[in-house]
N, C-alpha and C positions, 0 to 999 in steps of 0.2 A: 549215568548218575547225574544228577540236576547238580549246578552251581547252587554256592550257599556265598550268605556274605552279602558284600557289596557290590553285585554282577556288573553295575554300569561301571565299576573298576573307577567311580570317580571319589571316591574315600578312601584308597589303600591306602599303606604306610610304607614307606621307601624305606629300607631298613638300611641300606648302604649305596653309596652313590660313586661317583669317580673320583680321581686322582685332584687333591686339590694342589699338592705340587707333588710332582715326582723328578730327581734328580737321579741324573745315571751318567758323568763324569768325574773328572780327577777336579779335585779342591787343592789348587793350591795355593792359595789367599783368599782372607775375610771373605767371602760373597754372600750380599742378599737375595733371597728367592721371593718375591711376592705371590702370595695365596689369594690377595683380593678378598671378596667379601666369602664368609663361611654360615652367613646367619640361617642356612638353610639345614645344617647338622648340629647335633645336641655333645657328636665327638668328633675329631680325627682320630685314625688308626695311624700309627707313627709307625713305620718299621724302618732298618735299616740293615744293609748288608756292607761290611769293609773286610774284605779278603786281606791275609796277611801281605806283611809289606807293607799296609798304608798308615797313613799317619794316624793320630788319637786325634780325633775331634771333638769341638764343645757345638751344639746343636743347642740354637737359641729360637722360641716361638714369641712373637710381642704379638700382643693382641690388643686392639683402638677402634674406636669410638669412630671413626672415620676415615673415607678411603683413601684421603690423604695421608695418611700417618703419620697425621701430626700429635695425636693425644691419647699414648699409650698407655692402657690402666692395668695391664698384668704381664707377666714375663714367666715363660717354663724355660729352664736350663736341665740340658742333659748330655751327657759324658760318652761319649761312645769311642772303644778303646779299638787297635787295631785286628784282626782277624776275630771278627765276630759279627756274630747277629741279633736282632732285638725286635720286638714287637709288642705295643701295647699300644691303651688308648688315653690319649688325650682331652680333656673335657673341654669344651671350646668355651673360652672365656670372653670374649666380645664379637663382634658384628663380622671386623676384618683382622686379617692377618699377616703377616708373614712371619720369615724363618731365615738366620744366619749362621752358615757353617763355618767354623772357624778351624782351619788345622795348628794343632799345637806348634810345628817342626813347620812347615810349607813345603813348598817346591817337590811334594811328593804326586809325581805322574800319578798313580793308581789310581783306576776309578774305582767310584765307590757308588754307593747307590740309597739314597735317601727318599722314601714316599708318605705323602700323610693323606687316605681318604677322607672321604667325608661319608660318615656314617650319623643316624638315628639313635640306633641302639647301642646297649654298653656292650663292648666284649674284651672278653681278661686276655690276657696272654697263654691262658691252656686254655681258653675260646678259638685261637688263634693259633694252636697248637704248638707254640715256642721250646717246651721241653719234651723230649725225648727219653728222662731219664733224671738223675741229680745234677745240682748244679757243679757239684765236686763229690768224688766217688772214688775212697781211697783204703784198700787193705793192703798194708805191708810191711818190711823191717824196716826197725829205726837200730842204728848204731849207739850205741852208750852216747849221752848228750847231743844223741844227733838232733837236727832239724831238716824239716821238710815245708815247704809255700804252695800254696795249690791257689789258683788265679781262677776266679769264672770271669767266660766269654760271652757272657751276653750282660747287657743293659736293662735289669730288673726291678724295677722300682714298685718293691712290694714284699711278702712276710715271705720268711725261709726260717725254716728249720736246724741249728746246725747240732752233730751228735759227734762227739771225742769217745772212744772207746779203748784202753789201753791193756792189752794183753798182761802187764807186769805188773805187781801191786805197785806203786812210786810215784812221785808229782812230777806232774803231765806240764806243761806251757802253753795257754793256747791264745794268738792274738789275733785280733781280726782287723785288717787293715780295707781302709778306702780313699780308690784313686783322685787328688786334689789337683785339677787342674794348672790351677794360677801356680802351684809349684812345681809340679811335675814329679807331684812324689808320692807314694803312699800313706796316709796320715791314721795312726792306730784309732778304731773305735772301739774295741773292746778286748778287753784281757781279763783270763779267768788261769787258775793252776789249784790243782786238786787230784786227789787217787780215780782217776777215772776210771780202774779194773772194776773193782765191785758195784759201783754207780757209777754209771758213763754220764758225761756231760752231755746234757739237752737242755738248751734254751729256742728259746723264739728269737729273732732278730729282725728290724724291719731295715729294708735295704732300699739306700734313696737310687738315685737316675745316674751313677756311675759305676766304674769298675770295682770291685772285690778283691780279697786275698784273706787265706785262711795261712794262717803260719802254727804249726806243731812241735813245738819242741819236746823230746824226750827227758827219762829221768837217766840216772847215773847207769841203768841195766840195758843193756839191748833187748830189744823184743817187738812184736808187733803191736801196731797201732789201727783203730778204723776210724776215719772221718769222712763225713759226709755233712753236705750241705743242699739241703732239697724244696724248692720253692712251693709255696702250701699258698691256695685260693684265699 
């Protein structure tokens, strides 16, 4: 079958390229990574692997005008918590780059494992295959006024779905907390309470570049509850 196209191969389009840094040790203080110039990609693909046990890092990208770095004109910040994984893409925002890991705690041996290619094309985190399933995926008992916290493990900065379901007619609690670095704490973004039996709670939520937590509280009756949270394109 005859080649089509551009045979002399001198017009393709590189749709992804190599590692413009990849890190595969323990962080256990500030360290900068230089990426050098990236003006050859329109993204990086970010991903990151930290196996439990390792500390919660803050993943810093500054991007400048020159390979000096002296004159930084944008900065992406992202939250990456311990025993999880993440992947998604990055829009490259000037000529050069680099990247600063910061461990919250230090002194944690673990390695960890941080890469960002250089890629052409866009592609999503289900481009990238990141989920498997929901982000949080939960049918079960709640004890009279019990509570339940359900954490997701990956770093998804992007729309998710979440649904409350309450087997007992009664007012449900539901809060959605996100992980704030500079304290080290949970900081509530959304609270809803409502009979969730006969209409279940479903909203849209857009979720920035840290960790999650969905917290459930029940009403005075025991009964079963379903919650889920499912990341949507």
């Amino acid at each position: 079958m005859p080649l089509t196209g551009y045979q002399d191969w001198q017009r393709t389009t590189v749709q992804s390229g190599y590692p413009v840094i990849a890190v595969n040790q323990a962080v256990t203080a500030g360290t900068w990574f230089a990426g050098g110039s990236v003006q050859d990609w329109a993204f990086l693909n970010f991903s990151a692997y930290t196996p439990a046990g390792s500390d919660i890092y803050q993943v810093v990208i500054e991007w400048y005008t020159d390979a000096a770095y002296a004159n930084v004109i944008f900065t992406d910040v992202f939250n990456i918590q311990s025993d999880g994984e993440s992947a998604f893409p990055v829009p490259v925002m000037g000529p050069y780059m680099r990247m600063y890991v910061y461990p919250k705690a230090g002194n944690n041996a673990t390695v960890i494992q941080v890469t960002l290619y250089g890629a052409m094309a866009y592609a999503s985190a289900f481009d990238m295959g990141q989920f498997a399933g929901p982000l949080i995926a939960d049918n079960s008992a709640y004890a009279a006024n019990g509570s339940k916290t359900f954490y997701v493990f990956h770093t998804y900065p992007g729309r998710a779905i979440l649904q409350v379901n309450s087997a007992v007619s009664q007012t449900t609690h539901v809060y959605i907390h996100y992980y704030d670095f500079a304290s080290n704490s949970f900081l509530l973004a959304y609270a809803s309470n409502g009979n969730y039996s006969a209409v279940p709670l479903l909203i849209e939520i857009g979720m920035a570049a840290t960790q999650y937590n969905v917290q459930v509280v029940n009403g005075a009756t025991a009964g079963n509850c379903v919650t889920s949270l499912t990341a949507v394109p």
